[in-house]
C-alpha positions as CSV (number, residue, x, y, z in Angstrom):
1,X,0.0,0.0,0.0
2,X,2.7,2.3,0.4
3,X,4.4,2.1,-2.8
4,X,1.1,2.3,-4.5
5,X,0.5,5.8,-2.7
6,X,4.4,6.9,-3.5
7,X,3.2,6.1,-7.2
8,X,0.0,8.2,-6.8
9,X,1.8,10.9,-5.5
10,X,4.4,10.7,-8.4
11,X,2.0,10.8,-10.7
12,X,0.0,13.4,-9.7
13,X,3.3,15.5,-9.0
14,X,4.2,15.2,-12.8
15,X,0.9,15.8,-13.8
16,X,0.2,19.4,-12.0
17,X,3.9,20.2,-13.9
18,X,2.3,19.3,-16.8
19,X,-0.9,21.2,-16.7
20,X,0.6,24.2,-15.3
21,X,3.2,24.1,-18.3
22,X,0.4,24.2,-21.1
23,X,-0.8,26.9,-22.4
24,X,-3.8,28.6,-20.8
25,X,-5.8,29.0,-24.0
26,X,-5.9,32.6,-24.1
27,X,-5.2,33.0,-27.9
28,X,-6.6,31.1,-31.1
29,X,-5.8,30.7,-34.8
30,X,-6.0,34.7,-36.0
31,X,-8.0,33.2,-39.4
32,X,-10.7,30.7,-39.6
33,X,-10.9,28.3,-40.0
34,X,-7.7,26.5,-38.5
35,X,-5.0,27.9,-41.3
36,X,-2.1,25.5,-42.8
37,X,1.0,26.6,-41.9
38,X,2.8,27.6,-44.9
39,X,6.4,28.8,-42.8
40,X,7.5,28.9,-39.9
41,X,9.2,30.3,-37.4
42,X,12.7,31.2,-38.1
43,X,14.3,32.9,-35.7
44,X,17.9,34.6,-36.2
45,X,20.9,34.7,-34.3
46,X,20.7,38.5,-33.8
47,X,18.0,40.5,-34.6
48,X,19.2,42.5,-37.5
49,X,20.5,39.2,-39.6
50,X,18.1,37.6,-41.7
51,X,15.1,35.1,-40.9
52,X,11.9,34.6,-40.6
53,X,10.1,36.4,-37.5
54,X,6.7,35.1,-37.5
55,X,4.7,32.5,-39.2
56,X,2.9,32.6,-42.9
57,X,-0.7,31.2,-42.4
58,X,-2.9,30.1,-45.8
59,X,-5.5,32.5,-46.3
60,X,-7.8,34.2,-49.2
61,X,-7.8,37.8,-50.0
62,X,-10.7,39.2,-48.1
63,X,-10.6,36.7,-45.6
64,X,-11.5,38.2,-41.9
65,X,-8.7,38.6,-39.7
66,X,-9.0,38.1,-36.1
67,X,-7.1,38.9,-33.2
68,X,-5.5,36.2,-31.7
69,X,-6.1,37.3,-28.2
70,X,-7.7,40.1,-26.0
71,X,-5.1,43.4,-26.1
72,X,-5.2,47.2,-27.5
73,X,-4.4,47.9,-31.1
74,X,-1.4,50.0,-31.1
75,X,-0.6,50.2,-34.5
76,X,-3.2,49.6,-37.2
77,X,-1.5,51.5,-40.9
78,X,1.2,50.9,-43.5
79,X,4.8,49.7,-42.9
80,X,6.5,49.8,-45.9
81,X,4.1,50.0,-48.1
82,X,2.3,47.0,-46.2
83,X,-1.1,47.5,-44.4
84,X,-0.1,46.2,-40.8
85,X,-2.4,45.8,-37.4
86,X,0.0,45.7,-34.1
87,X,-2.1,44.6,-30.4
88,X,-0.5,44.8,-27.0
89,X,-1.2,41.8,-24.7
90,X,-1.4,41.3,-20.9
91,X,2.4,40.3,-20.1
92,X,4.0,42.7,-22.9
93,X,3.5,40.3,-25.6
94,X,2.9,42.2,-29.1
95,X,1.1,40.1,-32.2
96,X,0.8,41.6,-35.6
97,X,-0.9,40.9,-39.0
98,X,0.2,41.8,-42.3
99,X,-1.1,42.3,-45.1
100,X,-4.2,43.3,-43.3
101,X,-6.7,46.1,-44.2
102,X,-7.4,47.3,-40.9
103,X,-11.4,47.7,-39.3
104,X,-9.9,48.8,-36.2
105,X,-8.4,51.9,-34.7
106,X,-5.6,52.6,-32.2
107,X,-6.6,52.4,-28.7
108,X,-9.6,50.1,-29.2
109,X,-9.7,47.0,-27.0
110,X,-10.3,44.0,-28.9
111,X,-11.3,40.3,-27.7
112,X,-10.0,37.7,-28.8
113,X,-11.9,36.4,-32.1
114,X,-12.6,40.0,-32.7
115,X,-12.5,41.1,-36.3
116,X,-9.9,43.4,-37.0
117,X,-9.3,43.6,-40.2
118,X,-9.1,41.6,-44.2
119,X,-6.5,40.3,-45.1
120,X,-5.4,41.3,-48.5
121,X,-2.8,39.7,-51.2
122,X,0.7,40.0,-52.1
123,X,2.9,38.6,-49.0
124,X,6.2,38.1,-50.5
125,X,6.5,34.4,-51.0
126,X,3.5,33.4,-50.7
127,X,0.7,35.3,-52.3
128,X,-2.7,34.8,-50.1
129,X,-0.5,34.4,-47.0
130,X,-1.1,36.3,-43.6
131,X,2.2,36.9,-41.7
132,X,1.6,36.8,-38.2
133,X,4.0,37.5,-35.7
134,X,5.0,37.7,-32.0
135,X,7.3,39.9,-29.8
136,X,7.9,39.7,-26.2
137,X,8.2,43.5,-25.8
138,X,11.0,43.0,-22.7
139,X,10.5,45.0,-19.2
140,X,12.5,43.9,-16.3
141,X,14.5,40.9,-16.7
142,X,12.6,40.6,-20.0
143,X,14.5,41.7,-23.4
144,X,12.5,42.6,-26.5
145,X,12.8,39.3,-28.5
146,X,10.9,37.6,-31.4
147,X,9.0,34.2,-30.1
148,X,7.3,31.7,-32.5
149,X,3.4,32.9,-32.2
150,X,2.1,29.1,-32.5
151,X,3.5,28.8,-28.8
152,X,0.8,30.8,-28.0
153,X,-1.8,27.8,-29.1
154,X,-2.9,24.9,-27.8
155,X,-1.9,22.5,-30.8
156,X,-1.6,19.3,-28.9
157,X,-4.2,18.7,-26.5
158,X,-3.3,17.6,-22.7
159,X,-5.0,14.1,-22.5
160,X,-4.2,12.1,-19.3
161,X,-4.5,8.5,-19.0
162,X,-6.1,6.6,-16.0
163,X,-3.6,4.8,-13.7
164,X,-4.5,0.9,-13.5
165,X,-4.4,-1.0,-9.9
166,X,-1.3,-2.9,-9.5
């Protein structure tokens, strides 16, 4: 009886690490429905040499683009001669969205889901691609880096297994 309880505890030990490390499920997928992912993440050695700092998502022109999570658009204009929506996230986390029309304003809260924009054509490389990226925007310990945006999403689900009577 004892070493079943040690195991018990064990297991349940390694399974509260294991919950607690998933994600909480405050983002989804900023295009419906669930995109392919046409590139990933690629991030580079230093920030000014090349790579790629986000992910290209399939899409179709005009298709709604939704904020991945509940923020404030800071940025919604052109970059470059790209139409670009930037949102601000609880924990300085910063998604953006390109090439996407904007339907929002700066300042506005959005939810997560919310429509904020279309996305339109001509992503280098890829055509009818939305680019969406991630950057933790740094703050005490924190630097400002680039982070792979599908972390935000829970793509494998948790499933736990019942443990059988020895």
């Amino acid at each position: 009886m004892p070493v079943l309880l040690g195991l018990v505890l064990v297991v349940l030990t390694c399974v509260e690490q294991t919950a607690t490390a998933a994600p909480s499920g405050r983002y989804g997928w900023p295009l419906q429905p669930r995109p392919t992912v046409v590139r990933r993440f690629d991030k580079p050695a230093q920030n000014w040499l090349p790579g790629h700092r986000g992910v290209d998502l399939a899409g179709t022109p005009g298709q709604a683009v939704l904020a991945a999570g509940d923020g404030i658009v800071v940025f919604a204009g052109t970059v470059a001669d790209k139409p670009v929506v930037s949102i601000d996230h609880p924990g300085g986390l910063r998604t953006t969205y390109e090439p996407v029309r904007p339907e929002v304003s700066v300042g506005r809260r959005v939810g997560r889901g919310s429509r904020i924009g279309t996305l339109e054509a001509g992503h280098e490389g890829c055509g009818s691609c939305l680019h969406w990226g991630l950057r933790s925007e740094g703050g005490g310990r924190r630097r400002r880096e680039y982070l792979d945006p599908l972390r935000l999403l829970h793509l494998t689900p948790l499933r736990l297994k019942p443990v059988a009577p020895s």
